[in-house]
Structures are given as structure tokens and as C-alpha cells.
N, C-alpha and C positions, 0 to 999 in steps of 0.2 A: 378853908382859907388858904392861898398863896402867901407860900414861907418870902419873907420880903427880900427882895433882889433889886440893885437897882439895874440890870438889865432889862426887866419887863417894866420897872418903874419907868424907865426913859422910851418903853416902849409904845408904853400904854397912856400916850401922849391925845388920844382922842377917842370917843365913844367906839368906834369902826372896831381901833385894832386891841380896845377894852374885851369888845364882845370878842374878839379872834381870841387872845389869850384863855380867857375864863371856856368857851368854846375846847379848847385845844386842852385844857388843863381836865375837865370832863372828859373830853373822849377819851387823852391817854390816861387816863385813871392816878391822876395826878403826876405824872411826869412829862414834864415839861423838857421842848430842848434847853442843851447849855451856853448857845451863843444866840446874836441876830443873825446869823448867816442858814443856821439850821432855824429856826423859831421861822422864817421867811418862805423856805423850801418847804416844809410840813405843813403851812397855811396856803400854800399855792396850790399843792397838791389834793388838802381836803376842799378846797374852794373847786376846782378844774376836774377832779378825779370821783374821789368818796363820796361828794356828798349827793351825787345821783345817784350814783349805785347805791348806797344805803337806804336813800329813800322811794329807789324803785321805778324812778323816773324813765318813760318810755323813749327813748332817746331813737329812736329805727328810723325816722325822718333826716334824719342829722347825718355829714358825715362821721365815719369811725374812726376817732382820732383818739391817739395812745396819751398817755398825760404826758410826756417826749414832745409827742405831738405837737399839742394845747400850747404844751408851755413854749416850745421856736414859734408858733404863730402871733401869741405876745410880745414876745421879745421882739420881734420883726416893728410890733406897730410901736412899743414900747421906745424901741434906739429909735426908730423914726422919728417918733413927735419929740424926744428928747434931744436929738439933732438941730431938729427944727424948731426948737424953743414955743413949741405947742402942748396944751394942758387938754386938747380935744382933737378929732378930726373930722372931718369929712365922711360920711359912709366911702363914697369912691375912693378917697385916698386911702381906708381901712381896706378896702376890698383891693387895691392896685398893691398895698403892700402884700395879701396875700397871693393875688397872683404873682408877683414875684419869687415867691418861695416855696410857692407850690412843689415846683418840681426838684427843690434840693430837700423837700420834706418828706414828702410824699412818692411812692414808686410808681403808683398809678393813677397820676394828677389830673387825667382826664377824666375820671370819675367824680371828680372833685369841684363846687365852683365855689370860688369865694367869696357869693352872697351866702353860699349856704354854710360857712366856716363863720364869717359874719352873723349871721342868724344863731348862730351853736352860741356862740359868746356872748351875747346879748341876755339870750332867754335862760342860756344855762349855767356861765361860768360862776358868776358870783364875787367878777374882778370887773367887768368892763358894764356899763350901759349906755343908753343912750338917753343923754339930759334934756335934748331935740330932735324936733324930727331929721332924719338921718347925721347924728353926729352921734360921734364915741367919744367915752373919754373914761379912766379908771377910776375907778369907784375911789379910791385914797390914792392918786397919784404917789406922794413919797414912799410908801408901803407899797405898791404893785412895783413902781421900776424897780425899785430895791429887789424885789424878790425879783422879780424876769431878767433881768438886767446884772446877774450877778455877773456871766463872762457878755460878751459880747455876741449879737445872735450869729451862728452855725455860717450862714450863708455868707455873712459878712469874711469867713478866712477863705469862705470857697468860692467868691465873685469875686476876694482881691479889693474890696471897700476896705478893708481893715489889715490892719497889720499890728503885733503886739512886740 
């Protein structure tokens, strides 16, 4: 049983991020992080990263994207729809924001197409689906921006869109 906290209590505000907790409280063998800041970062990462490799998922279709990776190509679509006071997008709009940052993400972007970055996310990440045919949107919006959206995505200091 989880020692009570009211950190995970205010966390575990709905079924989704109920199961991430108890998930998260199991794998690390009961230790849990000590903030939302960390508790966010460790769910993005076993959601994006571990939880194929753990279960062996043949991923050789897909491109090879570092959890680095994963995670600026959410952020990307994440500050977008969050700009644009959208709770879904468009496929095209999901795939125009990753050609956009293809090439400050990636060293060899032509290898790369952003159906197929789109496709990885979909079928693999365990953050984003598609509720329609070709729309996206994050499985628990307040919980994914939170965790991608902790600084501001990469590309955004390196186009000169943002300034802090």
C-alpha cells in the first residue's frame, strides 16, 4: 500500500494517472519520486522509452528515436496545441509540426518522415492517440503537457519563437 502523501493524493486525480502511480510504485519497487516535477519525467519516460524495450516490442519499422528524441517531438506538438488553445490536432498539423524540427532534432533528417514519427506515437508511445480518423490528441492532456512541457521545446530558443 502507498504511505499517504498528499502529493500523489492531488495527483491521482483520475483513473489514467491512478494506474501511472501504482504502475510506477511497482516497477521501482516501492520508491516513488519526491516531487510532480520528477513523478512526470519517470512516467514520460516509462510511457516513451521502457515500456517496449521491456516488453520486447519490435520497433525496426519505426524511426530510431532516443527518449531525448520522443520527448522534443511532443513538446513540439504539445506548446503548439497549447498556443493554439487546441485539446487535438489534425494529423497534418501533427506531422507539419514534426517537419519543423526535424532538422534541429535530428542529424540526419532525411532519413526521417514525419508520417513515420507520427505512426511511432500513435501505435507506440502510450501518451498520444488518435480519438479520429487522422486526429491526435494526449491521452490526459493536463498530465502529458505537464510532463513535455516542463521548459519550453529546444527549437523554440533555436528559431528565436521564444525567449525566457
Amino acid at each position: 500500500m502507498l504511505p499517504y502523501s498528499r502529493l500523489f493524493l492531488a495527483q491521482a486525480t483520475n483513473p489514467l494517472l491512478c494506474a501511472m502511480i501504482c504502475a510506477l510504485h511497482r516497477d521501482r519497487k516501492r520508491q516513488l519520486p519526491a516531487d510532480r516535477v520528477q513523478l512526470y519525467e519517470i512516467t514520460c519516460e516509462m510511457l516513451l522509452e521502457r515500456r517496449g524495450q521491456e516488453r520486447g516490442v519490435d520497433l525496426q519499422s519505426y524511426p530510431r528515436l532516443t527518449y531525448r528524441q520522443k520527448k522534443q517531438f511532443l513538446q513540439e506538438v504539445a506548446y503548439w496545441m497549447l498556443r493554439n488553445g487546441k485539446t487535438e490536432a489534425g494529423r497534418a498539423e501533427a506531422e507539419a509540426c514534426f517537419a519543423r524540427v526535424l532538422p534541429t532534432i535530428l542529424e540526419s533528417a532525411d532519413s526521417v518522415q514525419p508520417g513515420d514519427v507520427y505512426r511511432l506515437f500513435i501505435e507506440h508511445s502510450g501518451m498520444v492517440r488518435e480519438p479520429g480518423c487522422g486526429r491526435i490528441d494526449f491521452i490526459h492532456v493536463e498530465r502529458s503537457v505537464r510532463g513535455t512541457n516542463q521548459l519550453p521545446p529546444a527549437s523554440l530558443h533555436q528559431t528565436g519563437r521564444y525567449t525566457v
